[in-house]
C-alpha positions as CSV (number, residue, x, y, z in Angstrom):
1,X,0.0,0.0,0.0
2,X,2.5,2.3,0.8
3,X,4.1,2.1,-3.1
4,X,0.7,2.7,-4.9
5,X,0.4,5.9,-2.7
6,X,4.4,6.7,-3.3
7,X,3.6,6.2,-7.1
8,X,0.6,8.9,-6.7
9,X,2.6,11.5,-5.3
10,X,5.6,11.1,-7.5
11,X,5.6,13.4,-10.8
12,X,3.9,11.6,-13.3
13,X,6.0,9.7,-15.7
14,X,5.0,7.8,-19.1
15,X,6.2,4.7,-17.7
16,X,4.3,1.1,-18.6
17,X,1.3,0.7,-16.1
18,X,2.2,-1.0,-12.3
19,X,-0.4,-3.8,-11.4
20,X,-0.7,-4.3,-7.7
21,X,-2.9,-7.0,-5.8
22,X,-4.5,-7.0,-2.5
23,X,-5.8,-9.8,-1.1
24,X,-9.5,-9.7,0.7
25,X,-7.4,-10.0,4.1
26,X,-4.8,-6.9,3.1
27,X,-7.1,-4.3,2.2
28,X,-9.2,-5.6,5.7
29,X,-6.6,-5.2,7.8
30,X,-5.1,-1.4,6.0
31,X,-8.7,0.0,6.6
32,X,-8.9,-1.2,10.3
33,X,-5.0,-0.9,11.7
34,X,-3.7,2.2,9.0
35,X,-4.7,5.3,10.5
36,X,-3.8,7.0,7.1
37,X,-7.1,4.7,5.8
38,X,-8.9,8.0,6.0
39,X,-12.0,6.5,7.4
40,X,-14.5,9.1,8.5
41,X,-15.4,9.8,11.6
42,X,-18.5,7.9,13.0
43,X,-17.5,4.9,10.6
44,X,-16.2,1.7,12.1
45,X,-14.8,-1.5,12.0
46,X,-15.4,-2.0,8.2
47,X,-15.2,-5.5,6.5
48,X,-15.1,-6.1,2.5
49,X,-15.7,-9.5,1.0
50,X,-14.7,-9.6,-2.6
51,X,-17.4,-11.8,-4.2
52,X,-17.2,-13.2,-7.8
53,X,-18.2,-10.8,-10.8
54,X,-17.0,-7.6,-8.9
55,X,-19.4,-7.9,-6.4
56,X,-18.6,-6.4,-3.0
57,X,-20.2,-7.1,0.4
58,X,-19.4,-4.5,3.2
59,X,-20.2,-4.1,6.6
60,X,-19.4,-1.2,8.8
61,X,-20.6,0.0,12.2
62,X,-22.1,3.4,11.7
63,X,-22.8,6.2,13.8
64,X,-26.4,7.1,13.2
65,X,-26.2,10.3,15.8
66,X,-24.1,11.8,13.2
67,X,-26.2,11.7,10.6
68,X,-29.5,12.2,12.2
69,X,-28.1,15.6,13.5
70,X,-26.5,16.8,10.9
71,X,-29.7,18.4,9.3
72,X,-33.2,19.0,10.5
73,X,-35.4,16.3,9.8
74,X,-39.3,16.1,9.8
75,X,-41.4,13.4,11.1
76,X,-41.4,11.3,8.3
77,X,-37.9,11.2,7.6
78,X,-36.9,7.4,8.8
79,X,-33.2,8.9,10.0
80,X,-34.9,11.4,12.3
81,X,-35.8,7.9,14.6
82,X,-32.1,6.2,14.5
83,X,-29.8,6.4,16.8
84,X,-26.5,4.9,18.6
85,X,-23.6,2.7,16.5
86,X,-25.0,0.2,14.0
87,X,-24.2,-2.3,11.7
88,X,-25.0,-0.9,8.0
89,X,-24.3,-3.6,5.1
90,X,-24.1,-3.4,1.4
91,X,-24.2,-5.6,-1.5
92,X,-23.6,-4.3,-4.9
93,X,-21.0,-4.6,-7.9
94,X,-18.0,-2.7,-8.3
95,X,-16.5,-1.3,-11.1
96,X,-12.8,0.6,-11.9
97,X,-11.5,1.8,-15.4
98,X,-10.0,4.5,-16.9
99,X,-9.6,6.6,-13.8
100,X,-13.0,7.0,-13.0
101,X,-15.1,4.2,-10.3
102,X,-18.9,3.1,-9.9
103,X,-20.6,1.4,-7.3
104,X,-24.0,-0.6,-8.9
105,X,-26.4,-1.1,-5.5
106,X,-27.7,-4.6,-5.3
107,X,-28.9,-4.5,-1.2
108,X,-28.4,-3.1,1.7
109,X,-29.8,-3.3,5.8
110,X,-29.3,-1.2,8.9
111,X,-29.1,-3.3,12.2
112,X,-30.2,-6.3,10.4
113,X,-33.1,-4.7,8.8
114,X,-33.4,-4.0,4.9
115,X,-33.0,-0.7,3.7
116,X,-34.6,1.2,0.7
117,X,-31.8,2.3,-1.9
118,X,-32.6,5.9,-0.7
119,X,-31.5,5.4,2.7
120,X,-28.1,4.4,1.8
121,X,-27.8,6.8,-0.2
122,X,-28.1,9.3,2.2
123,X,-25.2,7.2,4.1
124,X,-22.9,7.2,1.5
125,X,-23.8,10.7,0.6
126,X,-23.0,11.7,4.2
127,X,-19.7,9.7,4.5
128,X,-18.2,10.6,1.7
129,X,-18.3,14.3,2.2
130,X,-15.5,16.4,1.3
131,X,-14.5,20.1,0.5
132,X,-13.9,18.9,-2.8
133,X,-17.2,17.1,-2.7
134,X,-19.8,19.0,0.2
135,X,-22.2,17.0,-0.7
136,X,-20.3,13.7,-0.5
137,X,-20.6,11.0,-3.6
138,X,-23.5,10.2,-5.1
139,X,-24.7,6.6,-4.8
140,X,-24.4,5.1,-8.4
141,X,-22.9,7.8,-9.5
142,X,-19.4,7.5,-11.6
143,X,-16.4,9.3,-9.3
144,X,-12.8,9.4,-9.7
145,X,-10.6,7.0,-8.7
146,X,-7.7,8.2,-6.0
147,X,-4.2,7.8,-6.0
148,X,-3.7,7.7,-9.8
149,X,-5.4,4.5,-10.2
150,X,-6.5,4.1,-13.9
151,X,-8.3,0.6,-13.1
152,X,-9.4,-1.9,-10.6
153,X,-10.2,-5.6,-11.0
154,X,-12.1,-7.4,-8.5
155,X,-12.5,-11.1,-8.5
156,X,-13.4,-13.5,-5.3
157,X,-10.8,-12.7,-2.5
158,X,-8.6,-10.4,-4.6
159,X,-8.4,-6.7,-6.1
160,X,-6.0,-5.8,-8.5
161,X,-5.2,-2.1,-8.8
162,X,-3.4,-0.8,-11.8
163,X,-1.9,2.8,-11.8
């Protein structure tokens, strides 16, 4: 991990592409021990199972205080009722070329509970929040991959990252 990000902040050279793979178990253990992971705060513990076909299942504990007091919310809104650290799970496909990455939503649940595609969308939209992007990432939306990465390739237990 720490050459793919060396190779994104050296100048950019015309050199032939550099493939690196991360095993299931690698990228598990950089998001939970690496404090340069980035993770946001409120976000926990998260796991990622590399399924077949680019399919990704994650799980994460989530803060749900954060979220249902960062805005005002009327009575109908669902988030205005949630509170305390939970675990929110996804199921969708992932996909990484030429610089840019999408996430295709399959499923998701709070606490053990389904969740309509909305919901996590508000999630993601809320974790992924940046001064670049204030209104965090859109769920299904194409964004750009980090770190110079050009393209990813997921298969069961393994993600190849090519730069």
């Amino acid at each position: 991990m720490q050459a793919l990000l060396a190779r994104a902040d050296a100048p950019a050279a015309a050199a032939k592409p550099v493939t690196t793979s991360f095993t299931e178990a690698e990228i598990n253990a950089y998001l939970r021990l690496d404090p340069t992971a980035g993770l946001p705060v409120g976000l926990r513990h998260p796991t990622i199972t590399l399924l077949d076909g680019g399919r990704v299942d994650t799980k994460a504990l989530v803060d749900l205080d954060l979220i249902r007091t960062s805005e005002k919310r009327g009575w109908l809104d669902p988030l205005a009722y949630v509170s305390g650290l939970v675990e929110a799970r996804t199921i969708g496909v992932f996909r990484g070329s030429n610089g840019k990455g999408v996430y295709v939503y399959e499923s998701a649940s709070l606490g053990g509970l389904p969740i309509p595609k909305s919901m996590l969308a508000e999630l993601v939209a809320f974790y992924t929040r940046s001064p670049e992007t204030p209104r965090g990432i859109p769920l299904d939306a194409p964004f750009d991959l980090p770190h110079r990465i050009r393209d990813v390739e997921l298969r069961r237990g393994l993600a190849t990252v090519i730069q």
